[in-house]
N, C-alpha and C positions, 0 to 999 in steps of 0.2 A: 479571700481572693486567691485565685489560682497563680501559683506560681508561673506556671508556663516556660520557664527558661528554657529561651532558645539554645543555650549551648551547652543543655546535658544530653546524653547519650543513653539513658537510662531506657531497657524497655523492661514490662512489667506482663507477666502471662500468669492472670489468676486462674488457676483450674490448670494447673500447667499438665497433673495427671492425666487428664483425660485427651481421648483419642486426636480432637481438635488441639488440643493445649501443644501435644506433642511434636503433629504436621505443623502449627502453624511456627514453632522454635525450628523445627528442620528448614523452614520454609525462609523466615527470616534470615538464619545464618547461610542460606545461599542468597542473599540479597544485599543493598546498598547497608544493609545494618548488620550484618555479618561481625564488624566489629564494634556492636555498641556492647552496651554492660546489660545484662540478661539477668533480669531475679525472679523465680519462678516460688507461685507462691499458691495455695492450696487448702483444701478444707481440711479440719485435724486429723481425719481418718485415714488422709493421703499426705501427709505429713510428714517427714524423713523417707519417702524413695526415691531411692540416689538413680540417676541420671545425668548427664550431663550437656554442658551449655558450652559454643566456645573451643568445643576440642577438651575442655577438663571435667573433671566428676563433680558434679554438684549436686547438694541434696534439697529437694521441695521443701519448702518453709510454710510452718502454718502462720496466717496473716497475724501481724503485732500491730505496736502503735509503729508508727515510720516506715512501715510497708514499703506504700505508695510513695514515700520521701522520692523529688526530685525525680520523678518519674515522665521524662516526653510524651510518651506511650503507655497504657496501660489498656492491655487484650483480656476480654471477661469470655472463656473457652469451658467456664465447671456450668452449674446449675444454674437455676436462674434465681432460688434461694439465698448461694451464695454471692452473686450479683447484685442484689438489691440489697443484702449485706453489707456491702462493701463497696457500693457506686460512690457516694456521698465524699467519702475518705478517696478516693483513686479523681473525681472531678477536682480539687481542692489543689491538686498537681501538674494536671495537666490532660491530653486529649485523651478521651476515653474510647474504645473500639470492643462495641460490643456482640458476640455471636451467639449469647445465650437466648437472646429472644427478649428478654427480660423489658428491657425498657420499648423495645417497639412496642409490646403489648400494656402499658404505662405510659405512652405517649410523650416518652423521656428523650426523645433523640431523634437524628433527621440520618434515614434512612440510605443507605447508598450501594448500590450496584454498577458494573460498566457499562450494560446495555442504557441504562435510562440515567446514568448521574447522579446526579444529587435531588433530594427529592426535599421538599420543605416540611418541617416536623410537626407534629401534629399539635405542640405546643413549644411556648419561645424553650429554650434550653436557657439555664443558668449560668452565665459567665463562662464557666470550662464547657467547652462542646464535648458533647456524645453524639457518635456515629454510632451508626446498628450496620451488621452484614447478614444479609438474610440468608437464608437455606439454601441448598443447592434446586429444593422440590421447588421454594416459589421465586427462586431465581431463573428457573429452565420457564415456566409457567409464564410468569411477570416478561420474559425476554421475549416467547413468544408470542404474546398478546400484541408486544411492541412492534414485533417483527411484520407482525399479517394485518398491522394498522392500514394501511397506504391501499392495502387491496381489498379493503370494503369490508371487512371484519365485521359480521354480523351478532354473531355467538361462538363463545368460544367453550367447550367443557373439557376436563381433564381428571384425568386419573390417576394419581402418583401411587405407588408403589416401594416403599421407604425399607429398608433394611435393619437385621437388628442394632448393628454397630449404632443407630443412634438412641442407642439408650448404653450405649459408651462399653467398656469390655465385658462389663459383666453381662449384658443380652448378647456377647459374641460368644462369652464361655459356656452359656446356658446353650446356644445354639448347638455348639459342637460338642456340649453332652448330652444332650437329647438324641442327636442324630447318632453317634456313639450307642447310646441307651436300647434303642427303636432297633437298629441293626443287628444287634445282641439281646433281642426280645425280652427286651427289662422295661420297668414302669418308669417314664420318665420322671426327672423333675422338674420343680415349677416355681422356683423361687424369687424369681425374677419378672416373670411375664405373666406368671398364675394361669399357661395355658400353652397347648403346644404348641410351640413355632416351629419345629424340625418338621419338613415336607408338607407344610402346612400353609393356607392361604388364607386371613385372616380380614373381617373388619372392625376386631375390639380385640384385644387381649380380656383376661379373668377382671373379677371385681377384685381381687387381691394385688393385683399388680399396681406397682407404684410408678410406671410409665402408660400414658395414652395416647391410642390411637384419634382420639377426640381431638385432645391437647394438642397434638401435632397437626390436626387439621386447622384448630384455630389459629395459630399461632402462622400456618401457613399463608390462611386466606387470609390474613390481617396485615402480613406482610406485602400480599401482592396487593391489597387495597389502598396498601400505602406506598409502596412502586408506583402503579399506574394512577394512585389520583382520579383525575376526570379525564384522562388522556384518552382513553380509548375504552370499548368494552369491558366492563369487568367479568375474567372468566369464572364460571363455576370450578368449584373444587373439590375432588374426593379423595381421600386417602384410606390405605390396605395393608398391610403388612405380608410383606413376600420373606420365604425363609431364604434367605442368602444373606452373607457377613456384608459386605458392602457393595454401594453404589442405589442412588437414586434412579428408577424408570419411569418413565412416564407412556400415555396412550392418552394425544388427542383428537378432539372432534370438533372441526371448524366450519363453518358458514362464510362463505366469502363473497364476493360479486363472481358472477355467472363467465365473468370473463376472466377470472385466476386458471393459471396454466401450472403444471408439475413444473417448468422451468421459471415461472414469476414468481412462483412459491419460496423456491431453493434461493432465487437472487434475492427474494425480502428477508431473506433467515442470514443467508449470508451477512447480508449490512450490517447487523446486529450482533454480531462474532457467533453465530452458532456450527459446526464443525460439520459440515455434510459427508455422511461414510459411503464406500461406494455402492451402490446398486444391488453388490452380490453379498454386503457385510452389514447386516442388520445391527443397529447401537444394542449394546447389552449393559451391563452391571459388569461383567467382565472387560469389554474391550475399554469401557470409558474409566478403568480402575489407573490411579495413579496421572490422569489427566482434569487440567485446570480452566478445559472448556468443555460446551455442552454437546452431547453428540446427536446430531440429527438423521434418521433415515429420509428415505423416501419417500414422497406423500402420493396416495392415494385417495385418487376420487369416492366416493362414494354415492353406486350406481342409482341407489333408491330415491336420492334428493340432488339436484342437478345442483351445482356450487360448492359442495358441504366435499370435505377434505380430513383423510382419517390420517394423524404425524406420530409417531414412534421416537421416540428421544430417550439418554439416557445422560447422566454426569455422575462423579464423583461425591458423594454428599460428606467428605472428611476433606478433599482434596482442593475441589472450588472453592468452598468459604474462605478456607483458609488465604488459597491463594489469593482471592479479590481483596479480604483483609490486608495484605501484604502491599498489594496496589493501591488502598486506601491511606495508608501510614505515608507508601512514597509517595503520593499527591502531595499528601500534606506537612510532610517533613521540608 
C-alpha cells in the first residue's frame, strides 16, 4: 500500500542530471514547494554531481533501497529505462509524475496537459496514481487540434521539428562540436547521433545512434492519441530533426469550415492558452526559449484549397514540460 502521507514534504527527481531534471528543480524552488525537502537521485554513471537544491550543494544519489522513502512527489526526468526501473519502488510512496514517456507508452498512467485536463488512462492505475506529462511537440499538437475543434476541424497534419537538447547534453555537446569541427574543415564526429546534425536537416539519425527519430515520433503520436481520445480529429504527425540546441517548431496544415476567418482562428487558439506573437515576429526556437507557453503565428490561408489554413507555432521543449509538471504537483498537492 502507498503510503501517501499527506504531511510530508518530500519531492523526489529521478534523472535529476538531465536537462528536464534540472529545469524542473529550478522550477519547483521558485514555486509553492520552494521549501519542501529535495532528494535528487540518478542513474550510476550520473551519480555524485554535485549541484545544488535549496540554496545548498548537494550531490545526485544513485537510487538505494529507501530512495523513494516518504516521498509526496516523485518526478521521472532520466530515461525511460530508468523509469521503468524504478516506477514500482517510487508508486509504493506516493504520486508519481512522469515526463519520460515511459508509462504513457505502457498504458501505466492518465495523462495530463492544461489545454485538455485530465485524460482517463488507458488502463486502471494501481492504488498510487501516475500522472504522464507529455512533450512540448505533442502538447503544441494535441492543443491545437483542441483549439480548431469548434470551427469544423476537418484534418489536421503537422510537422514538428525537435532539437538536439532532447537527447539531453550530450546531442547538445555533439552539436557544438560538429559545428566547431565543419567550420574548421575537420571530419566530424558521430558518437552520438551516428550522423551529422550540425547544419543539417534530418528525417533519421545513423543506424548507430542510440536515440530516434522514429521513437520520438511514436512516442509523440501516442501521446496526442491519448490527449484527444475521441474528442476531435486525430492529427497526423511527422517528426525531423533541425540542428539548433533547443526549442520545439512546428508547421501546421488545417482543414476547417469554409467560414474560419484569420480572426476566428486566433480567438479559437487563444481559449486554449496559446500565445499569439505579433504580425511582424514570426514564433522561433529562439523567441519561444525560456517560456512556459506555446507560441503561435499567424495563419495563413491556403489559396489552392478554399478552408485549408497553414499555422507556424513554436515552444520550449525543456521549459513547457517542466513547467506544466509543476502545475500538475500544485493541482494536486
Amino acid at each position: 500500500m502507498p503510503s501517501m502521507e499527506r504531511e510530508s514534504h518530500r519531492i523526489v527527481i529521478a534523472g535529476a542530471s538531465s536537462l528536464l531534471g534540472a529545469e524542473l528543480k529550478s522550477l519547483l524552488e521558485e514555486s509553492k514547494f520552494a521549501g519542501w525537502d529535495f532528494r535528487l537521485l540518478d542513474e550510476e554513471d550520473a551519480a555524485g554531481t554535485l549541484t545544488e537544491a535549496g540554496g545548498e550543494a548537494t550531490v545526485i544519489q544513485p537510487v538505494e533501497e529507501g530512495s523513494f522513502e516518504k516521498a509526496r512527489f516523485t518526478f521521472f526526468t532520466g530515461s525511460p529505462r530508468f523509469t521503468l526501473a524504478n516506477l514500482l519502488a517510487a508508486m509504493k510512496e506516493g504520486t508519481v509524475i512522469d515526463l519520460s514517456g515511459e508509462t504513457i507508452e505502457r498504458g501505466l498512467s492518465t495523462l495530463w496537459f492544461p489545454a485538455g485536463g485530465e485524460v482517463k488512462p488507458a488502463m486502471p492505475v494501481d492504488e498510487s496514481p501516475v500522472y504522464a506529462v507529455p512533450t512540448a511537440a505533442a502538447t503544441s499538437v494535441s492543443t491545437l487540434a483542441l483549439g480548431l475543434a469548434p470551427l469544423g476541424l476537418k484534418g489536421l497534419i503537422v510537422l514538428c521539428a525537435l532539437p538536439v537538447s532532447e537527447a539531453g547534453r550530450a546531442g547538445i555537446e555533439e552539436l557544438e562540436t560538429q559545428t566547431s569541427q565543419l567550420l574548421s574543415f575537420q571530419t566530424v564526429g558521430k558518437p552520438v547521433f551516428d550522423a551529422q546534425v550540425a547544419f543539417t536537416v534530418l528525417d533519421r539519425f545513423g543506424s548507430g545512434s542510440s536515440h530516434s527519430l522514429a521513437a520520438a515520433r511514436r512516442r509523440i503520436r501516442a501521446e496526442v492519441k491519448t490527449c484527444l481520445g475521441t474528442k476531435v480529429v486525430r492529427p497526423a504527425v511527422q517528426v525531423m530533426h533541425a540542428p539548433v540546441f533547443y526549442g520545439t517548431v512546428f508547421s501546421a496544415w488545417a482543414e476547417l469550415d469554409k467560414g474560419a476567418t484569420c480572426q476566428s482562428i486566433l480567438d479559437a487558439c487563444k481559449k486554449v492558452g496559446f500565445f499569439i506573437t505579433q504580425e511582424s515576429e514570426s514564433p522561433s526556437n529562439m523567441s519561444a526559449a525560456g517560456e512556459a507557453v506555446i507560441q503561435l503565428g499567424m495563419p495563413e490561408p491556403e489559396p489552392a484549397q478554399v478552408g485549408s489554413w497553414w499555422l507556424w507555432g513554436a515552444a520550449d521543449n525543456i521549459r513547457l514540460p517542466a513547467a506544466n509538471a509543476v502545475k500538475l504537483a500544485a493541482k494536486l498537492a
